[in-house]
DSSP file (Angstrom, degrees, kcal/mol; ACC not computed):
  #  RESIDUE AA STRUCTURE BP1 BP2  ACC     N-H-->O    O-->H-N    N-H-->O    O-->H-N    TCO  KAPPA ALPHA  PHI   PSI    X-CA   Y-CA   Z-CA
    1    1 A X              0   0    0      0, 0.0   108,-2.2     0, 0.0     2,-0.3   0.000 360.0 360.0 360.0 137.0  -22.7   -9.0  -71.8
    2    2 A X  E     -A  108   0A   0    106,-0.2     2,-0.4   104,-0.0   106,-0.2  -0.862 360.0-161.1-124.1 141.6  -24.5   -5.9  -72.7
    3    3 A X  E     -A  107   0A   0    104,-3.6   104,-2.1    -2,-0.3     2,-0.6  -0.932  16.6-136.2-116.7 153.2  -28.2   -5.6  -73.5
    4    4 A X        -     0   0    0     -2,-0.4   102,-0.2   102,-0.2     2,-0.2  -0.807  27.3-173.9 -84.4  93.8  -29.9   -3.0  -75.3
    5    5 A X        -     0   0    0     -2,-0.6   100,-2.9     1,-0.1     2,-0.3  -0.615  20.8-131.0-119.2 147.0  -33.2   -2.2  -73.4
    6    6 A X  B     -BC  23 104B   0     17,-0.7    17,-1.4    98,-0.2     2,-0.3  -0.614  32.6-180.0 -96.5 138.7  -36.1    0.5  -74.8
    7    7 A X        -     0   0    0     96,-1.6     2,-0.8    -2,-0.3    15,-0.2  -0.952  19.8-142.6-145.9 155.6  -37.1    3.0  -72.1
    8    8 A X        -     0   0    0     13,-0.5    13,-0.9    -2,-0.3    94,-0.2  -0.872  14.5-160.6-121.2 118.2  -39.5    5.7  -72.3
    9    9 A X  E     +EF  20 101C   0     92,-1.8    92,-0.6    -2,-0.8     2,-0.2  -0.368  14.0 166.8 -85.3 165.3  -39.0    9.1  -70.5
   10   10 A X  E     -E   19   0C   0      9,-1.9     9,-2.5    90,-0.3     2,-0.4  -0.889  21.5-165.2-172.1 159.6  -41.3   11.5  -69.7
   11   11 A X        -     0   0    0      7,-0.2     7,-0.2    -2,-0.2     3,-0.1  -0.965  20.9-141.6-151.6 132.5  -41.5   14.6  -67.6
   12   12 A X  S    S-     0   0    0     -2,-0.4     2,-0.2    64,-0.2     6,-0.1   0.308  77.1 -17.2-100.3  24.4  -45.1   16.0  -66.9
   13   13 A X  S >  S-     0   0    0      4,-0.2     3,-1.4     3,-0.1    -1,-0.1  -0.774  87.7 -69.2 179.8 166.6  -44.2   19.5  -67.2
   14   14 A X  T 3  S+     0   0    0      1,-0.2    -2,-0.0    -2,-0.2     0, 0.0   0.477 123.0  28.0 -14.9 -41.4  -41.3   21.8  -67.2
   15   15 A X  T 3  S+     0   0    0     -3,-0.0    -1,-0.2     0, 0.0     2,-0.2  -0.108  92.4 100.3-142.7  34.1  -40.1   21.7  -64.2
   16   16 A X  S <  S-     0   0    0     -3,-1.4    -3,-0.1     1,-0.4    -5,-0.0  -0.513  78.7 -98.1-131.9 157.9  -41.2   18.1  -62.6
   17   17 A X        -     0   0    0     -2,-0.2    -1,-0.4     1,-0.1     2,-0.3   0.503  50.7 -93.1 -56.4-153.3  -38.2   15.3  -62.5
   18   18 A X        -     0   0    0     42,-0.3    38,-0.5    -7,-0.2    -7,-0.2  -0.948  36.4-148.7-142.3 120.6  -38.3   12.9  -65.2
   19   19 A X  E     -EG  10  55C   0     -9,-2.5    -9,-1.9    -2,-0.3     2,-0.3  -0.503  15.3-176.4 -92.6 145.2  -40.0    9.7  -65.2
   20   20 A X  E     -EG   9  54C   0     34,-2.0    34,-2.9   -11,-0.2     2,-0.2  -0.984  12.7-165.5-161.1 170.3  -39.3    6.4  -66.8
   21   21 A X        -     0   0    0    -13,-0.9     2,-0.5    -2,-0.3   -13,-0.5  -0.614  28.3-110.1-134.3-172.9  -40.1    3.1  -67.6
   22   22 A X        -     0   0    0     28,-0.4     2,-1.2    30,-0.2    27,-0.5  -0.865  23.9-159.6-135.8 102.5  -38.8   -0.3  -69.0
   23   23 A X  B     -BD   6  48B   0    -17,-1.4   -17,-0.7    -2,-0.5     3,-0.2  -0.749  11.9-179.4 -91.4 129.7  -40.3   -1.2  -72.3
   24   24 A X  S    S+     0   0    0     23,-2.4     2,-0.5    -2,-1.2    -1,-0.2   0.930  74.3  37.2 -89.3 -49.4  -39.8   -5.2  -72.7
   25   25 A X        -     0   0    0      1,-0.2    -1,-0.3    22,-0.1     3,-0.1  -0.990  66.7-173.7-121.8  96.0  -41.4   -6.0  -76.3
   26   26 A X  S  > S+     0   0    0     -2,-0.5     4,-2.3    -3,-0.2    -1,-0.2   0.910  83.7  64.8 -50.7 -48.6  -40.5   -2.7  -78.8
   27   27 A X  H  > S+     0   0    0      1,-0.3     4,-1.4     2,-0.2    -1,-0.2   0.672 106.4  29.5 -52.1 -31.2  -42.7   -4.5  -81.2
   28   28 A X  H  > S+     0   0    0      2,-0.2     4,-0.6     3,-0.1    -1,-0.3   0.266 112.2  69.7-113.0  15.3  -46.1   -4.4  -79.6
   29   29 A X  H  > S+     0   0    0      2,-0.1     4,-1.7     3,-0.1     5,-0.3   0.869 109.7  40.0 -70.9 -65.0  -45.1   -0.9  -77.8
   30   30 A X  H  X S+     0   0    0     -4,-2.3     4,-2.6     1,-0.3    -2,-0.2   0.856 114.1  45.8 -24.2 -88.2  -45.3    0.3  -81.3
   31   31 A X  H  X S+     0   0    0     -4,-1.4     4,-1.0     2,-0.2    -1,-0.3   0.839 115.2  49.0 -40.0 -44.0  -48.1   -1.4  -82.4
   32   32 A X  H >< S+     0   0    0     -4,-0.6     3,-2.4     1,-0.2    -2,-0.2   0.918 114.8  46.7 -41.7 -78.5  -50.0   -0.4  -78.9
   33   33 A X  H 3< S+     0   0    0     -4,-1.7    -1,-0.2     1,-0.3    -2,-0.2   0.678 104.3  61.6 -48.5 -14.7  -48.9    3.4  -79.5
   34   34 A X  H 3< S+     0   0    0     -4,-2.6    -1,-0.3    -5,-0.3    -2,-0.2   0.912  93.7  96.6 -68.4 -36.1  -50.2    3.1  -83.5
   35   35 A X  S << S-     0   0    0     -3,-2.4     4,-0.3    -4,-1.0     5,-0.1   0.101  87.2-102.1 -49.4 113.8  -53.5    2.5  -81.8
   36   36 A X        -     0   0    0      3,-0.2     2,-0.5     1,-0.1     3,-0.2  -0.233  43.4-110.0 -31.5 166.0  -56.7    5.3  -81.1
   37   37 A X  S    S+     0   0    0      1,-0.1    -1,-0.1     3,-0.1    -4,-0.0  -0.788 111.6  32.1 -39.6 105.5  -56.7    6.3  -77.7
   38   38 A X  S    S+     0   0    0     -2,-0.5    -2,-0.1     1,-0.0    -1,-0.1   0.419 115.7  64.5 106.0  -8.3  -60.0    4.7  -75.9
   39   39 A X        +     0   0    0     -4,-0.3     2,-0.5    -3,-0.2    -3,-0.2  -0.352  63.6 144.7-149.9  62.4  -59.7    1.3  -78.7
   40   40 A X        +     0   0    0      1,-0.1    -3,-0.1    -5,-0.1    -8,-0.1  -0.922  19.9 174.2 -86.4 124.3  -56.0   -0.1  -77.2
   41   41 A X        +     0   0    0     -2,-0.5     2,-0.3    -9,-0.1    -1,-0.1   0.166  47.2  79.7-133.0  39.9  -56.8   -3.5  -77.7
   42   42 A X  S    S-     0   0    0    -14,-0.0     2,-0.3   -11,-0.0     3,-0.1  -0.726  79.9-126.1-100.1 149.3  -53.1   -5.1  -76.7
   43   43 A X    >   -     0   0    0     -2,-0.3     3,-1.2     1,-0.1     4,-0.3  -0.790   6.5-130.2 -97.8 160.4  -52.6   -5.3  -73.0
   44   44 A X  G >> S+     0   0    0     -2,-0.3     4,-3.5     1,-0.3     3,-1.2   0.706 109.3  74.9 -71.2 -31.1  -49.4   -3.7  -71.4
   45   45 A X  G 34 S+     0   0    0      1,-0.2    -1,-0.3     2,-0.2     6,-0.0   0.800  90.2  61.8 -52.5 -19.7  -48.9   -6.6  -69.9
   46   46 A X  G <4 S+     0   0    0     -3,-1.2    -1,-0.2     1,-0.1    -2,-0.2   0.830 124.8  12.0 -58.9 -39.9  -47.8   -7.6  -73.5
   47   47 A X  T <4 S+     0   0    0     -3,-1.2   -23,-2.4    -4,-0.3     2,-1.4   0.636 116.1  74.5-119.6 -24.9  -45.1   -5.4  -73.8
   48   48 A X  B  <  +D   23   0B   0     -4,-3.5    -1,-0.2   -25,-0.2   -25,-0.1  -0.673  45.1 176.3 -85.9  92.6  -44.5   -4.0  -70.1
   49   49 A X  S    S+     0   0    0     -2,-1.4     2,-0.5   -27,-0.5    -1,-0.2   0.872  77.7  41.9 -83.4 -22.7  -42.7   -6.9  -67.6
   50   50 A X        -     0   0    0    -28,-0.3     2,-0.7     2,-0.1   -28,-0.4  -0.964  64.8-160.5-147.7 121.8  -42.5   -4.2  -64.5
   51   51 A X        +     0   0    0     -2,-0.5     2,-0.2   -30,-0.1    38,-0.1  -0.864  57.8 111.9-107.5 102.3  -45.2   -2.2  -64.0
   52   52 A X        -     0   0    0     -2,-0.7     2,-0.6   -32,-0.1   -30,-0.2  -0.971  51.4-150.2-144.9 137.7  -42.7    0.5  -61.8
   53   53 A X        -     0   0    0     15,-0.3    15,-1.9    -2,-0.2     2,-0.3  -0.946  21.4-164.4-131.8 138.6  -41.8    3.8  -62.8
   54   54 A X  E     -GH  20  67C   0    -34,-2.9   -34,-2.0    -2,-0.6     2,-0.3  -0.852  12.7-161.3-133.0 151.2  -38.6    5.0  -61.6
   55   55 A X  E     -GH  19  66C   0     11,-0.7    11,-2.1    -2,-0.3   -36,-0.1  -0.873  27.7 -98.0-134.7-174.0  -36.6    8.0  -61.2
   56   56 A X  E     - H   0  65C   0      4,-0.6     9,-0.2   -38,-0.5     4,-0.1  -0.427  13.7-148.6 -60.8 148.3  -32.7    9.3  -60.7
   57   57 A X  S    S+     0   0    0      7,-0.6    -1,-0.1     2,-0.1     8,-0.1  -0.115 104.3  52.0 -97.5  31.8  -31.9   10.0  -57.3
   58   58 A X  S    S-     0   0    0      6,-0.2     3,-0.1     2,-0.2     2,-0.1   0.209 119.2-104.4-117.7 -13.2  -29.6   12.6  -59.4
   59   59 A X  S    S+     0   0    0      1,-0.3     3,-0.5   -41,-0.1     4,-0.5  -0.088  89.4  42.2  98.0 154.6  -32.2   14.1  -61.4
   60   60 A X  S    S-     0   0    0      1,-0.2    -4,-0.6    -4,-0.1    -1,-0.3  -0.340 107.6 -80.2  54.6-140.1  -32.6   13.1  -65.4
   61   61 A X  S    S+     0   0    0      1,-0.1    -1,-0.2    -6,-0.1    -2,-0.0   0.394 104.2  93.5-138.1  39.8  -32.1    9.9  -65.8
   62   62 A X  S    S+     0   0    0     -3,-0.5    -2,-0.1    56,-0.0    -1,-0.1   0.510  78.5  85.9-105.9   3.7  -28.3    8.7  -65.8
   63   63 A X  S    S-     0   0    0     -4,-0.5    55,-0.1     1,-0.2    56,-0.1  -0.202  99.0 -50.5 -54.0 174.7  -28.3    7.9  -61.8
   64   64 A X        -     0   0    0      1,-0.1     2,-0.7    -8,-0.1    -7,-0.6  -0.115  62.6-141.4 -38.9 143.3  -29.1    5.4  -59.7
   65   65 A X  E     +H   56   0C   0     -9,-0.2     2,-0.4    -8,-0.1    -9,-0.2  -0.860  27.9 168.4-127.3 140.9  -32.4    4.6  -60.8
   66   66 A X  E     -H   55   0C   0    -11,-2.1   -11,-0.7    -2,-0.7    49,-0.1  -0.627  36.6-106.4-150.4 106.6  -35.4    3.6  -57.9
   67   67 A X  E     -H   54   0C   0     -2,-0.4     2,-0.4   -13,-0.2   -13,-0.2   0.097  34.8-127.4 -32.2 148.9  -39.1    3.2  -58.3
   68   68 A X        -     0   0    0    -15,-1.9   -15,-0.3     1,-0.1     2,-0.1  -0.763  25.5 -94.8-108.3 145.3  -41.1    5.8  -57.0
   69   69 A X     >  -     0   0    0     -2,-0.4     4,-3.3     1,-0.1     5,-0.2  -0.296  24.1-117.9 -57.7 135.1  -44.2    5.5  -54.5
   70   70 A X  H  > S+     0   0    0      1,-0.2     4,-2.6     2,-0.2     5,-0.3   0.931 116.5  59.2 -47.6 -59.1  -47.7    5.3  -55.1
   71   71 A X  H >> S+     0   0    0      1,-0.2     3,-1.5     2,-0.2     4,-0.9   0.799 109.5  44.6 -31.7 -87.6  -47.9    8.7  -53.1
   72   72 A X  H 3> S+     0   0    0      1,-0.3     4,-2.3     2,-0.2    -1,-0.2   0.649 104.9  57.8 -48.5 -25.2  -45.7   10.2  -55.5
   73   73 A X  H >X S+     0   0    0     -4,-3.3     3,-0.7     2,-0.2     4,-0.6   0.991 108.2  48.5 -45.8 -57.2  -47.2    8.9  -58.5
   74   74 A X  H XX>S+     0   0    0     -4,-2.6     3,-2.2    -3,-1.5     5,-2.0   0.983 117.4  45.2 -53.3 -65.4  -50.5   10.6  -57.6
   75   75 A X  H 3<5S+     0   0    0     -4,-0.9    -1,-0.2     1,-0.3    -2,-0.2   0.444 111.4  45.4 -84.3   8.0  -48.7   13.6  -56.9
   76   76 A X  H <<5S+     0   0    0     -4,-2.3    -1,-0.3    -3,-0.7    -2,-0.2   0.254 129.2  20.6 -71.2 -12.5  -46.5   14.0  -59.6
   77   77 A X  H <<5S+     0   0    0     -3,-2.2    -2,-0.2    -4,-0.6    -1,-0.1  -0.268 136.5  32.7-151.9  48.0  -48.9   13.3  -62.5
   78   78 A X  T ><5S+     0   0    0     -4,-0.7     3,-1.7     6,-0.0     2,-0.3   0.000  74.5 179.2-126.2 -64.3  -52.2   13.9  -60.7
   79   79 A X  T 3 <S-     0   0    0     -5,-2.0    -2,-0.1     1,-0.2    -3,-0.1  -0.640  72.2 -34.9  83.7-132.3  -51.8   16.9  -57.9
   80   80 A X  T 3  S+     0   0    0     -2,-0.3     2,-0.6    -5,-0.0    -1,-0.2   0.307  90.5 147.8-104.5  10.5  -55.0   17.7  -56.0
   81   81 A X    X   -     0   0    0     -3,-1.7     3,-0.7     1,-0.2     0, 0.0  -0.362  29.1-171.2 -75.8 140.3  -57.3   17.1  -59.1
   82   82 A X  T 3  S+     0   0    0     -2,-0.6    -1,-0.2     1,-0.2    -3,-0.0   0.649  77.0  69.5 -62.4 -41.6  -60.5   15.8  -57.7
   83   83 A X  T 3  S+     0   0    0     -3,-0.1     2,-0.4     2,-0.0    -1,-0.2   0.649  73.3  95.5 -59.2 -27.1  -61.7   15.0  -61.3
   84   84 A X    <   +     0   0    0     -3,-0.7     3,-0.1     1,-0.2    -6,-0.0  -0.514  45.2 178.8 -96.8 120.6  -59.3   12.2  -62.0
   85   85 A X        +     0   0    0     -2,-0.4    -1,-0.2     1,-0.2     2,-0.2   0.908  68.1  57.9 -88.4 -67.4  -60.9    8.8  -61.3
   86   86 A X        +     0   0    0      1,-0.1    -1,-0.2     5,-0.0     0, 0.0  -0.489  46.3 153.9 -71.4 117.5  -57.8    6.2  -62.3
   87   87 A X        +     0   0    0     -2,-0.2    -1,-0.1    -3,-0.1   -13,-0.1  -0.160  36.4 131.0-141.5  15.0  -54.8    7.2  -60.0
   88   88 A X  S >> S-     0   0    0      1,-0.1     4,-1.6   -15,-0.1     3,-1.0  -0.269  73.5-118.1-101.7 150.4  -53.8    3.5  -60.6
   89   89 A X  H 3> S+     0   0    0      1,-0.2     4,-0.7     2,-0.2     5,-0.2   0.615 116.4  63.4 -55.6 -17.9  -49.9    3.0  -61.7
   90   90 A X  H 34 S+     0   0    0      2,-0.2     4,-0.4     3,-0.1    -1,-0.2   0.779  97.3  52.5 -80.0 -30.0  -51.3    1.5  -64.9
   91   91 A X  H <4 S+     0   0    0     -3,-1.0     4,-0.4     1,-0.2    -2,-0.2   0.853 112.3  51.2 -88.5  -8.6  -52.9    4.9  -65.7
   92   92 A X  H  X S+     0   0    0     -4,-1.6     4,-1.9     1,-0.2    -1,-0.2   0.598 106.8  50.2 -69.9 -14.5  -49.3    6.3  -65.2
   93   93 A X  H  X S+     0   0    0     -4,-0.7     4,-1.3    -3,-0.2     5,-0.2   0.520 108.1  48.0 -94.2 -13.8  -47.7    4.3  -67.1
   94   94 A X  H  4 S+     0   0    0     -4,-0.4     4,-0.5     2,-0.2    -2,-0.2   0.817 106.3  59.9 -94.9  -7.2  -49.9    4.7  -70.1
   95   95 A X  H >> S+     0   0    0     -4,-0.4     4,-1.4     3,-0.1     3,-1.3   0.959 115.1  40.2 -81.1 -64.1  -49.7    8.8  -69.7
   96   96 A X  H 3X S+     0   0    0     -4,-1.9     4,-3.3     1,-0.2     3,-0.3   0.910 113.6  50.9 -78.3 -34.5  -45.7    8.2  -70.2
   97   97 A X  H 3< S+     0   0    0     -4,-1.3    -1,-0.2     1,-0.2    -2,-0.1   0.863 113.1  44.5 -40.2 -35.3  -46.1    5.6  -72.9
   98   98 A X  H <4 S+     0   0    0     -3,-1.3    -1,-0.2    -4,-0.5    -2,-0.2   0.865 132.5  21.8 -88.6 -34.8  -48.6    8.0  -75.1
   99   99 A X  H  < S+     0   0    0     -4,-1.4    -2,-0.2    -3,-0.3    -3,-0.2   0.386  99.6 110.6-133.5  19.5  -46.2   11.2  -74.5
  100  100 A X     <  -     0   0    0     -4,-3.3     2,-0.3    -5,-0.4   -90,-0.3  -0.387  69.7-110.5 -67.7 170.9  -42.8   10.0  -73.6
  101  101 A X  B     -F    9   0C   0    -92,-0.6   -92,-1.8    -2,-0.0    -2,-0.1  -0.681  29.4-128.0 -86.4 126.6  -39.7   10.0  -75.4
  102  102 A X        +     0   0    0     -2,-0.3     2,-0.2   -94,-0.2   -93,-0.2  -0.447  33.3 176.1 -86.7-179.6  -38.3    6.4  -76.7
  103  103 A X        -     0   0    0    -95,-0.1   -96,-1.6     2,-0.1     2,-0.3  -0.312  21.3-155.4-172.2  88.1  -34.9    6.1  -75.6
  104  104 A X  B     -C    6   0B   0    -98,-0.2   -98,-0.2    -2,-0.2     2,-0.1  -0.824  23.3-179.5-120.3 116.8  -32.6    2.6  -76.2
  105  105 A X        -     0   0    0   -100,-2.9     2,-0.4    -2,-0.3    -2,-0.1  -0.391  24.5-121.3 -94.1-160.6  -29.8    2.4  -73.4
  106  106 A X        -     0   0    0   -102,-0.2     2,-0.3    -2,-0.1  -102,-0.2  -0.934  32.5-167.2-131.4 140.0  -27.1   -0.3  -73.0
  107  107 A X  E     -A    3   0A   0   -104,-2.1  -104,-3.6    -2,-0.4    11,-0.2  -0.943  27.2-120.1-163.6 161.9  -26.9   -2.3  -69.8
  108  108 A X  E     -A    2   0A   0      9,-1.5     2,-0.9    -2,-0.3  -106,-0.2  -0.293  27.7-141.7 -92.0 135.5  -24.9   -4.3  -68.2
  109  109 A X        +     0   0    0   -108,-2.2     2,-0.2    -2,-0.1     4,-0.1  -0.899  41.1 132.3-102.8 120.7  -26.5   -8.1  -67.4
  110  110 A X        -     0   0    0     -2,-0.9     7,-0.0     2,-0.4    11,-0.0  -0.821  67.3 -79.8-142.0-161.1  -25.6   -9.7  -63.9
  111  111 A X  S    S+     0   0    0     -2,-0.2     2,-0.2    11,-0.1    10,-0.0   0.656 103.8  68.7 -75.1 -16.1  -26.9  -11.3  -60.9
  112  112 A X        +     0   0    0      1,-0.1    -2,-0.4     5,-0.0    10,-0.1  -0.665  46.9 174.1 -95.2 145.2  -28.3   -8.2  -58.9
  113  113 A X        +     0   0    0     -2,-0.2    -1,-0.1    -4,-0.1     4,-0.1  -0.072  55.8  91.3-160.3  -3.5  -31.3   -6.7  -60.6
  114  114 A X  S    S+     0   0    0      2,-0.1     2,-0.3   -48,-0.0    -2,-0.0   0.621  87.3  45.9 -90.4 -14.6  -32.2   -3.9  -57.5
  115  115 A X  S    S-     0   0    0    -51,-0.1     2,-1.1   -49,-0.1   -49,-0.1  -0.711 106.7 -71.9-128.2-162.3  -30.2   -1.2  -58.9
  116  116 A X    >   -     0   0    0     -2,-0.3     3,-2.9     1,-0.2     4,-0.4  -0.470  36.6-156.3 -86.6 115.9  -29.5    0.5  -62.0
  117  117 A X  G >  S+     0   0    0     -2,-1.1    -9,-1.5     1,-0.3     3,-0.7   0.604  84.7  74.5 -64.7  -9.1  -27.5   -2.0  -64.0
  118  118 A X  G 3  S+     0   0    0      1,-0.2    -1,-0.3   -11,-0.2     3,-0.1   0.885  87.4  70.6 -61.7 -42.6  -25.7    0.9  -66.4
  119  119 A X  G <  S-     0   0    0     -3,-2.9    -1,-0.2     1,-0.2    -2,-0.2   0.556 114.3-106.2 -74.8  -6.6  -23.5    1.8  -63.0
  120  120 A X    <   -     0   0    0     -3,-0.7    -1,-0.2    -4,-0.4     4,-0.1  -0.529  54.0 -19.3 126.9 174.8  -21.8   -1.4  -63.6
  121  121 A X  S >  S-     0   0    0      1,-0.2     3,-1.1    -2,-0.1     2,-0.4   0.085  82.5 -77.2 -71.5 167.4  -21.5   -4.8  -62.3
  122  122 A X  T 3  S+     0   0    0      1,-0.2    -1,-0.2   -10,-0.1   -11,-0.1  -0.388 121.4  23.2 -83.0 141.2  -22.6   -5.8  -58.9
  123  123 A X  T 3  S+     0   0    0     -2,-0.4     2,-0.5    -3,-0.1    -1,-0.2   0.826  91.3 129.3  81.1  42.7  -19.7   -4.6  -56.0
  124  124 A X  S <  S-     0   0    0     -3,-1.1     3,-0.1    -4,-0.1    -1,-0.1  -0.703  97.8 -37.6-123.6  74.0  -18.5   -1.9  -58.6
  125  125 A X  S    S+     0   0    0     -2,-0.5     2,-0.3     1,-0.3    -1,-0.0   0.984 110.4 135.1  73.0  55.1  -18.5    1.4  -56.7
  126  126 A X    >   -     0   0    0      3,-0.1     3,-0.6    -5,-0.0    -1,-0.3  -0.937  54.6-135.4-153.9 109.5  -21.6    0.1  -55.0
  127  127 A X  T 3  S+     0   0    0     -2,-0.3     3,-0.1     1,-0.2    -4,-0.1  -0.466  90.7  25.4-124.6 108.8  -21.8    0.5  -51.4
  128  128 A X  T 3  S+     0   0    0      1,-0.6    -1,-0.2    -2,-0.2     2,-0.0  -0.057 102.0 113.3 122.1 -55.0  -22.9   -2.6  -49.6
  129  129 A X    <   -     0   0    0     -3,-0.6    -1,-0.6     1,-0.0     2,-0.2  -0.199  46.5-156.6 -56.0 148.1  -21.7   -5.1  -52.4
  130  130 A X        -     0   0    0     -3,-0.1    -7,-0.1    -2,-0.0    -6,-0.1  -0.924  19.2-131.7-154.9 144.5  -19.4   -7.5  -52.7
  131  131 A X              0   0    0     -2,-0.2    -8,-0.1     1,-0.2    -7,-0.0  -0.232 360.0 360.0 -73.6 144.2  -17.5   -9.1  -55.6
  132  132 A X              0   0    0      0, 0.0    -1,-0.2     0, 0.0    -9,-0.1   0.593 360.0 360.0-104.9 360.0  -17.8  -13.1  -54.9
């Protein structure tokens, strides 16, 4: 069984990995993005079910996919500015939401949910696994 799941890339400059997230409800992502900046008055929590942002451990995003670390958040979509109050994973997920790319894959649903579900069912060229 194959699902069709919304994700939104983003890369915060040229030459930075590419980030992405797991949009759950397409319909109030929309409505959120139609929305000013500063008068969002939907929660992410509506539309977001894991607030993680993940990247390839191949680079783009058709690898293994694995959430990234608070360290790295900050220093991948922050750096050293000082200026920057909200360093929170919620304000990272609303920077890729506002200038990411929409995206609709296919993946596969089964019982394992820790890797990236595209590479196939769990114990399918998956190191560790085993088919029961």
């Amino acid at each position: 069984m194959s699902n069709e799941v919304l994700t939104i890339i983003w890369r915060p400059h040229e030459h930075a990995e590419e980030y992405l997230i797991f949009v759950d409800d397409e319909k109030e992502f929309k409505e959120w993005r139609e929305q000013p900046e500063g008068g969002k008055s939907i929660a992410l929590s509506r539309f977001i079910g894991n607030f993680s942002v993940y990247k390839s451990n191949t680079g783009g995003v058709t690898g293994v996919l694995q959430p990234i670390s608070r360290m790295e958040l900050e220093t991948a979509f922050f750096g050293d500015d000082k200026k920057v109050k909200d360093k929170s994973v919620e304000a990272v997920i609303q920077l890729i939401l506002q200038n990411g790319r929409e995206q609709k894959q296919q993946f596969k649903a089964n019982e394992r949910s820790d890797f990236n579900t595209s590479r196939g069912a769990a114990g399918d060229n998956h190191p560790g696994t085993q088919r029961r």
